[in-house]
C-alpha positions, 0 to 999 in steps of 0.5 A: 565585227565587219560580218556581224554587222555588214548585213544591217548596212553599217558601212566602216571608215578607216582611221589608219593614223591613230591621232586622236577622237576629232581626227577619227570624225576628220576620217569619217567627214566624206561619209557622213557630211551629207547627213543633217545630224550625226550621233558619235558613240564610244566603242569601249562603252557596252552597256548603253541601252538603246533607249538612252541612245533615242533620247539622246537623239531627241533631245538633241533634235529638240534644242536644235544644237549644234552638239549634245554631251551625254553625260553621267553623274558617278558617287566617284568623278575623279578623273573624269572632265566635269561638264559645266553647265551655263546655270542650275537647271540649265540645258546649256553646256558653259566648258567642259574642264578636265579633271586637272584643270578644275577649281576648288568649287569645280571639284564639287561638280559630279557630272561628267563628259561620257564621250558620247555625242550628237552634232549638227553636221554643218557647224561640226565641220565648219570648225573641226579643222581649228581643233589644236594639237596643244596638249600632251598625246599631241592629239585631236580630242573632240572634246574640244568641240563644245569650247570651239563651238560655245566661243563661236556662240553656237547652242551646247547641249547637255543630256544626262544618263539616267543610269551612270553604269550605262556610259562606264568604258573599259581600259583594263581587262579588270574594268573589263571584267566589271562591264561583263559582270554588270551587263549579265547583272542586268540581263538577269534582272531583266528576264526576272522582271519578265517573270522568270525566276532565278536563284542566286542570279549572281551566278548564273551566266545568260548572254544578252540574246537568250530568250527565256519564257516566263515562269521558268525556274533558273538554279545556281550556276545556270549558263546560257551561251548562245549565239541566239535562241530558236524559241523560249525555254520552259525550265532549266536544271540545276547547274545546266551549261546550255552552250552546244546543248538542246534543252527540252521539257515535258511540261503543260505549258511554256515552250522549248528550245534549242540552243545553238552554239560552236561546239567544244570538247568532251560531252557528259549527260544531266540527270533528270531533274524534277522542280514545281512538278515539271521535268527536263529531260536529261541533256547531252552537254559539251562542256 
């Protein structure tokens, strides 16, 4: 990860004892103290869109907060902390109460905490050192945050997601599994809205940075794992796995590409298969 992301500027704060979410920001307060406003993110939560992110910023910016919660709404909340807001259709955020601690008419509340915060800096670290270890891992939770900062009559901001797959985290290899069939989910209804036609798209696996060029025809089972694309493809055969493979057309319009990946065992070739008049051109695969 370090290498991946070194080269953008992103700088890394150890949290060699693990004690809890406000802890990990007490690790980090040298680093990011100097900075007006910090944005808190969820490294189990994959699938939120950068758009979401910015209006998150901006809505936090805009109420002059000293924190904005993120929050989803799902059909099931069910042991997710409920954000109780000061009134309906307010912006301002009351509590935040967990799941075993909600009244009758709270359990009625769908909206959740996602984890996913914004903070003014200075009101941030003005009070996280009041945050308790009362509770039953013994923890720092940041959470814990809105109640300290509410109480002390600072401004408590909610924002909700427009979208509550976009704030789902993964503490199973099932749950897991699930964020990876909706991230793909969405990377093909993406390519699809840009005009690329696939067939069974729940089929097919394309990584996030694969660049498809529009009118391209994708069969069942299509794969696409690259660590990035050199160029757009024109049209894929049935059943092509493009890891480690170069994809080439013989087609009037559209423009090739060469998918790079590490490589792997044995090789087999594709047939030439012919759709809408256009032709690919057999492929040494790795598979």
């Amino acid at each position: 990860m370090r290498a991946a992301v070194e080269p953008l500027g992103v700088k890394f704060v150890l949290q060699a004892e693990q004690r809890g979410t406000g802890h990990a920001i007490m690790c980090a307060r040298e680093q990011v103290a100097s900075y007006q406003n910090i944005l808190v993110l969820s490294g189990d939560v994959p699938l939120i869109r950068p758009e979401t992110i910015a209006r998150l910023r901006d809505f936090h910016l805009s109420k002059k907060a000293a924190m904005t919660i993120l929050t989803a709404a799902p059909l099931d909340p069910f042991g997710y902390g409920r954000v109780i807001r000061a009134g309906s259709g307010s912006d301002r955020v009351r509590a935040i109460v967990e799941q075993k601690a909600l009244t009758k008419a709270q359990q009625k509340e769908r909206e959740i905490n996602s984890g996913i915060y914004a903070f003014a800096t200075k009101p941030l670290f003005a009070n996280i050192d009041r945050l308790s270890t009362d509770n039953a891992h013994r923890e720092l939770y940041l959470t814990d945050m809105a109640a300290l900062l509410v109480k002390s009559k600072a401004t408590v901001a909610a924002l909700k997601a427009s979208d509550p797959g976009e704030v789902l985290g993964a503490n199973t290899l099932a749950e897991l599994s699930s964020l990876d069939a909706a991230m793909r989910a969405r990377k093909c209804a993406d390519l699809m809205a840009a005009g690329v036609s696939i067939y069974r798209p729940e089929t097919c696996v394309i990584d996030p940075d694969v660049e498809i060029g529009a009118d391209t025809i994708l069969e069942p089972l299509s794969r696409y794992l690259a660590a990035r694309a050199l160029a757009r493809i024109a049209v894929s055969a049935l059943s092509v796995s493009s890891s480690d493979s170069q994809i080439s057309t013989t087609c009037s319009s559209g423009q090739a590409a060469s998918l790079i990946s590490p490589p792997s065992p044995p090789e087999r070739s594709l047939v030439p298969t012919h759709m809408c008049g256009r032709e690919v051109k057999s492929v040494k695969e790795r598979t």
